[in-house]
N, C-alpha and C positions, 0 to 999 in steps of 0.2 A: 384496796381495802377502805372500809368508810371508818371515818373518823367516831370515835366516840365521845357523843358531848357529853358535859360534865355541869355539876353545878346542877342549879335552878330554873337554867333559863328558860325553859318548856313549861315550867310549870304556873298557870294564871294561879294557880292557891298560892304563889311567891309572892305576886305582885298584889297591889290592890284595884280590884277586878270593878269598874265604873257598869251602869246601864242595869236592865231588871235581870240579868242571869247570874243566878251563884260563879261563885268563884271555881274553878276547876281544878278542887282540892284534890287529894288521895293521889295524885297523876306518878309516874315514875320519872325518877331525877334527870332521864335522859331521854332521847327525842326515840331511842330503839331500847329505854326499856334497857341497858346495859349490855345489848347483844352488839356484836362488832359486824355484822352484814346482814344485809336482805336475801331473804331465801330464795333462791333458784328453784322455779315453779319446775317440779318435773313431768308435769302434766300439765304445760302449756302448751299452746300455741305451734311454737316454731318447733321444742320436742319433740310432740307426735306427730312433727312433720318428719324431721329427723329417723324417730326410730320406725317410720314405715316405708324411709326411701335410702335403704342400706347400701343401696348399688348405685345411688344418683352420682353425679360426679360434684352436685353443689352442697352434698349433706355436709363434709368439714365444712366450707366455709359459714355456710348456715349456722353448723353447733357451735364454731368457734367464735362468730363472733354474735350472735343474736341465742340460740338456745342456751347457754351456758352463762347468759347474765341476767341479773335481775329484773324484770319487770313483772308491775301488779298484775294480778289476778282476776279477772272481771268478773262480778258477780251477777249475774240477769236473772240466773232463777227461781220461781217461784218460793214463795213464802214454806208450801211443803215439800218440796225436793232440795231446801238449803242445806239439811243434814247431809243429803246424801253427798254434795257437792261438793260441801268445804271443809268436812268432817278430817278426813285425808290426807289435804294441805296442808291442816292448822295443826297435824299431827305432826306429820312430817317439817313443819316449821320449829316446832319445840323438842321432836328429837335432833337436833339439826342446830339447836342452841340457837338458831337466827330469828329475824325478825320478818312476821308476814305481814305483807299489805296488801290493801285490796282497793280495787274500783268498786264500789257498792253502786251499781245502777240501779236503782228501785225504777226510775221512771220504765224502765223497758219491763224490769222483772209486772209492774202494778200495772200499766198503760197499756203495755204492747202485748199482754195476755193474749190469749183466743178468748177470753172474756171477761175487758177491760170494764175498768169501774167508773161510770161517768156519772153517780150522783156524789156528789161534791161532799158529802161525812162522811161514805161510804170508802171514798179515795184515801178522804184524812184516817178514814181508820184502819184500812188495808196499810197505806205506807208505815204510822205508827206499828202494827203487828208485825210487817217486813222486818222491820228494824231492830222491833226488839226481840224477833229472833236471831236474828243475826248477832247482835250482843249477847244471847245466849248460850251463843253456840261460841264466840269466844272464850267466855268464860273470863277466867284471871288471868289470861294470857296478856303480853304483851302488844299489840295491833296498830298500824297506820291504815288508815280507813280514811279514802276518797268518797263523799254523798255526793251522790247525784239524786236530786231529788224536787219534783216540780217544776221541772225547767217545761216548756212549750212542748207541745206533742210533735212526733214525727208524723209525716203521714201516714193513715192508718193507726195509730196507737191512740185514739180516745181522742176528745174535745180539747178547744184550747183552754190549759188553764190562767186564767187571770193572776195579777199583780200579789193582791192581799191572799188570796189562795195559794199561791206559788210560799208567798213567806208562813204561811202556818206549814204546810206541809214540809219544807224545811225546817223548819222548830221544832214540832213533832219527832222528824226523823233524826236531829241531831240532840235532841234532849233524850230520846231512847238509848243512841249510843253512849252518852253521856255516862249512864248510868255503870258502865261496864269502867272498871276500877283503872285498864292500865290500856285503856284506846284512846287515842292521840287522832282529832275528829279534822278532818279537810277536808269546809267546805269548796266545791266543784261552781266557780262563778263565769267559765270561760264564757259565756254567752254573753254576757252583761259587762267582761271587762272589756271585751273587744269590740264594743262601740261605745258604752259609754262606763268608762274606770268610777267617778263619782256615785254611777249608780248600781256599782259592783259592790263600792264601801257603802254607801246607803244599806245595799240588801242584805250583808253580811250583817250591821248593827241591830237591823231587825231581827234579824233571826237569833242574835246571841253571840256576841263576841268572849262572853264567860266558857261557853261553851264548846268554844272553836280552839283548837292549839293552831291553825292559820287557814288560806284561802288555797285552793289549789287553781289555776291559770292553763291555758293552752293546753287543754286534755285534748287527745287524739289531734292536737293542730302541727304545726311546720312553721312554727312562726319563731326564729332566735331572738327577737326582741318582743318581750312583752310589755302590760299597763302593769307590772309590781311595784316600777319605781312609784308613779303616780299614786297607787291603790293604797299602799305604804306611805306617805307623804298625808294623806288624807285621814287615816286611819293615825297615826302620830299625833295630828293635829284635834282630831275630836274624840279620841279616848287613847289618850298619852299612858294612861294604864293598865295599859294592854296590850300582850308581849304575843301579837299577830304573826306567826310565820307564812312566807308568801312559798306556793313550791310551785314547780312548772313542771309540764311533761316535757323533756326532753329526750324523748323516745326517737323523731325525725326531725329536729329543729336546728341538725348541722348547716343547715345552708338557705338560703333564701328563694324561696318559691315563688310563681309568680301566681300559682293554682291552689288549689285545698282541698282535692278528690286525685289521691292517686298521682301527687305533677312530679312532672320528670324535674331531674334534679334536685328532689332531695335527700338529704343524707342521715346518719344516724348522727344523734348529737349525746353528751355528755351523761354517761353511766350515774353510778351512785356521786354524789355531791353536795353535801350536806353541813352543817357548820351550826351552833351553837348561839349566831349571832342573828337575831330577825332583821337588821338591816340588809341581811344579805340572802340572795334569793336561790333556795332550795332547788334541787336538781332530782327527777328521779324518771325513771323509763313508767311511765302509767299507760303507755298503751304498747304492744307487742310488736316492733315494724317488722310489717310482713302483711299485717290484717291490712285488707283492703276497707275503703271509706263504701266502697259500692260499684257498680260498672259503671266505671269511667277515665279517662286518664289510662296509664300505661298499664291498666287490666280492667277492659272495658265490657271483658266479656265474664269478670266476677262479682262474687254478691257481700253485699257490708259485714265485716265481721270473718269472712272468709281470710285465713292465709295464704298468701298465694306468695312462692318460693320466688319468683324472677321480681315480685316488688320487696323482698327481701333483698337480693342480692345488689339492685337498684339501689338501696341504700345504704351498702357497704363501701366505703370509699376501696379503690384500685389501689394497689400495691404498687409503687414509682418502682 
């Protein structure tokens, strides 16, 4: 069971909020909104793996220990099929009394279209409209919301975008969500803390630290130690005013890797884990283990984003 925080401490309208973003008033007293768990996607991933392989001999271990706990929701599509997408879940999350969170990946949903936007307003204004549908379609729910937004293109998915572009389109997308009364916004800086943590705190102050209830760290990575301490340490020191939560995915970062596509040897790491206190660094499953990074590694012959049951079971530590 996750703890429920109490008090203020989530909330930037508490503190006194430094730099050019409003303060991130109106927020709900606690980091879930008052709900005591995160909703169990039942239309994830390793589920509808589950409910279509009834005769497999791995389906318990699978539901028991990966479909039946919490991890976010990835959001990739399109600005007009978001209704249809998350309509569902974000019901099923409020009848359910829990709390939905989600990966919001705009760069795939805006980038990796079949008819990406490579004139540079056109980008800023696509990801702006992404976004604030998607806080439309929350409404006055409660929400933890992972931006991914701006980060460098994959291949295939549009142009690269630059420095100053990368931080408006960030801005953009997290001043939209902003606007939805009881979303609780993390930003997705894993690219930038894992070479350089300094320019992770940099990019976040740009973008709006009012704006942020904290950083999110090692999305879809395998790394148990992260740059939080660092990123936190930096962020203390040049806006002391601001009650930054650091969260990590802890979806496969049980054990130490020596690869980052698929490597053997690693394991599922630590479920829901959360606390009250921003010196101490949030825990939460944001990517689904079982989704493969792409063919390579111990499923060479699968495609990104694919589930594939044996890198599930791969990650389940053996029974002594």
């Amino acid at each position: 069971m996750l703890a429920v925080l109490t008090g203020c401490v989530l909330l930037a309208g508490c503190q006194e909020v430094s730099g050019d973003s409003p303060p991130n008033s109106g927020r709900p007293p606690t980091l879930f909104g008052g709900k005591g768990d995160m909703y169990v996607d039942p239309a994830g991933p390793a589920a509808r793996w589950v409910a279509a392989h009834p005769e497999s001999p791995d389906r318990d271990t699978i539901a028991k220990s990966i479909a039946s706990r919490p991890a976010a929701r990835l959001v990739t599509a399109p600005r007009a099929q978001l209704r249809g997408d998350l309509v569902s879940y974000l019901d099923g999350a409020t009848a359910a009394n829990e709390q939905p969170f989600l990966l919001a990946d705009a760069d795939s949903a805006v980038r990796c279209s079949p008819s990406p936007h490579d004139d540079r307003q056109t980008r800023l204004s696509t990801y702006r409209e992404w976004f604030t549908e998607l806080g439309t379609l929350i409404g006055t729910r409660s929400a933890l919301v992972v931006v991914k937004a701006g980060r460098s293109a994959r291949p295939g998915c549009g142009a690269r975008i630059g420095e100053t572009e990368r931080i408006e389109i960030a801005k953009a997308s997290v001043e939209q969500l902003h606007r939805s009364p009881h979303v609780l916004v993390f930003l997705d800086v894993t690219d930038l803390a894992g070479t350089s943590p300094p320019a992770a705190a940099t990019f976040a102050t740009s973008v709006g630290l009012g704006n942020l209830t904290g950083l999110a760290l090692d999305v879809g990575g395998y790394q148990p130690e992260t740059s939080a301490k660092e990123i936190r340490m930096i962020l203390n020191r040049t806006a002391p005013h601001n009650r930054i939560f650091i969260l990590t995915d802890s979806s496969r970062n049980g054990a130490q890797t020596d690869t980052t596509c698929n490597p053997p040897g690693a394991q599922l790491g630590t479920g829901e884990s959360v606390g009250d206190d921003p010196a101490n660094t949030q825990q939460l499953w944001l990517t689904t283990p079982g989704i493969s990074d792409g063919p390579c590694g111990l499923a060479p012959d699968s495609t990104r984003g694919e589930f594939v049951p044996r890198l599930a079971l791969a990650l389940i530590p053996r029974e002594k």
